[in-house]
C-alpha positions as a printed Julia matrix, in Angstrom:
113×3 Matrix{Float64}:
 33.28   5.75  124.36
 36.6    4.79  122.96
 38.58   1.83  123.78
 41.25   4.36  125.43
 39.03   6.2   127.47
 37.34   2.78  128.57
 40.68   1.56  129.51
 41.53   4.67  131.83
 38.02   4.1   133.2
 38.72   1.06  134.42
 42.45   1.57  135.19
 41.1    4.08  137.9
 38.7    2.0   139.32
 41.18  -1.02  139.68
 43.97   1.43  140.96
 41.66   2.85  143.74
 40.92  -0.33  144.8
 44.16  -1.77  144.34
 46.91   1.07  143.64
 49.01   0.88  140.12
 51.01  -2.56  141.1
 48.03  -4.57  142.25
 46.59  -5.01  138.82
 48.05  -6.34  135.51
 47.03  -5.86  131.24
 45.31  -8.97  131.98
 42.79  -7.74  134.05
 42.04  -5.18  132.0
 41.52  -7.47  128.74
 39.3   -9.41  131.07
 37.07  -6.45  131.85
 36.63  -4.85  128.98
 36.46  -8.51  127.08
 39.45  -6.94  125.24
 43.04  -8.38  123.95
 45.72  -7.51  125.77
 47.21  -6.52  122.15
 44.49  -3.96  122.07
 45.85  -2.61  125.07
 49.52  -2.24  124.24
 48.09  -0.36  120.96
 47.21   2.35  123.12
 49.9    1.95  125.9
 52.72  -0.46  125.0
 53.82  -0.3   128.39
 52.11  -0.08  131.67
 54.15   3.18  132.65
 52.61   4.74  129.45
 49.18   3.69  131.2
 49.97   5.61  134.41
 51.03   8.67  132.58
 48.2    9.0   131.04
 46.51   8.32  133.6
 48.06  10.53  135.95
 47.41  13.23  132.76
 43.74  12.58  133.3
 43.38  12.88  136.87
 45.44  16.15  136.76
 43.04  17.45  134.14
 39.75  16.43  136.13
 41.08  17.45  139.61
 41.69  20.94  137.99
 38.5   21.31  136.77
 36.77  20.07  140.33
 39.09  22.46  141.58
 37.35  25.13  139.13
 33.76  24.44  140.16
 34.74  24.11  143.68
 36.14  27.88  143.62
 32.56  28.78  142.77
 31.37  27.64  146.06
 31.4   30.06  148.69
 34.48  30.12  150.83
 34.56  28.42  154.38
 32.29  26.03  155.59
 30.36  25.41  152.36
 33.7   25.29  150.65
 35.02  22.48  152.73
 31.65  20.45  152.58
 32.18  20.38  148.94
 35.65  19.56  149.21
 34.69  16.68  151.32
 31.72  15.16  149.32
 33.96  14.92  146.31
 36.72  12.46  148.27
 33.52  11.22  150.17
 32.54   9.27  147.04
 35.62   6.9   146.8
 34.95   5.89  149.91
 31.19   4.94  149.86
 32.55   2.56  147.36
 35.04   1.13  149.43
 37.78   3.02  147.45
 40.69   5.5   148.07
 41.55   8.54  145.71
 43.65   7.2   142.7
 46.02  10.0   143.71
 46.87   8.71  146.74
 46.51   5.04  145.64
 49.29   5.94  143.03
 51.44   7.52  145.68
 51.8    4.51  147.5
 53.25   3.0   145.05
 55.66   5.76  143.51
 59.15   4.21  145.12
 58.31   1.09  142.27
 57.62   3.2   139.12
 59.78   3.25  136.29
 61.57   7.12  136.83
 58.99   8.85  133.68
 56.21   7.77  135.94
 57.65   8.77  139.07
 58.41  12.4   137.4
C-alpha cells in the first residue's frame, strides 16, 4: 500500500477516535514511523488531508450505499444499514463523518465546503 493511502488509513482511524482537531502530522509520522516531510509531500497542509479524506469517505460510503441497495428493502435493509455503523462502535469509535462534523465550525472554508 502506498504511503498516501496508509496515511488516510490512519487519518480515519485517529479522526474516529478523536475527530479532525484532536490529532496533529506528528502523530501520524509517529505511526507510520514516517517524517512529517513525507507527509506534507502528499498534503502540505492538514486541510488538504481532510479533503482528501472527506473524497475517500464519499467514494466508499457510495459504494456501501451500492451493495446495500442489493439487499432487500425493509427490515433486512436496515439490519445492513446498521451492521455497517455497528462496526465503529465495537471499536470504541464514531463514524469519521460525523467525527468530522463536529468539528466543521474550525475548518479552514475549502474544508468546510
Amino acid at each position: 500500500m502506498s504511503t498516501y493511502d496508509n496515511l488516510l488509513d490512519l487519518a480515519d482511524t485517529l479522526i474516529q477516535e478523536n475527530g479532525f482537531q484532536g490529532f496533529s502530522y506528528a502523530d501520524l509520522a509517529e505511526g507510520l514511523g514516517i517524517r512529517k516531510a513525507s507527509i506534507h509531500y502528499h498534503f502540505p497542509v492538514k486541510t488538504d488531508l481532510g479533503i482528501a479524506y472527506c473524497e475517500r469517505k464519499e467514494t466508499r460510503l457510495l459504494q456501501m450505499e451500492e451493495k446495500l441497495l442489493f439487499v432487500p428493502a425493509g427490515k433486512a435493509r436496515l439490519e445492513a444499514y446498521m451492521d455497517a455503523f455497528a462496526y465503529c462502535a465495537q471499536k470504541g469509535q464514531m463514524c469519521g463523518v460525523h467525527a468530522m462534523l463536529s468539528d466543521s465550525n474550525l475548518f479552514e472554508p475549502p474544508l468546510q465546503d
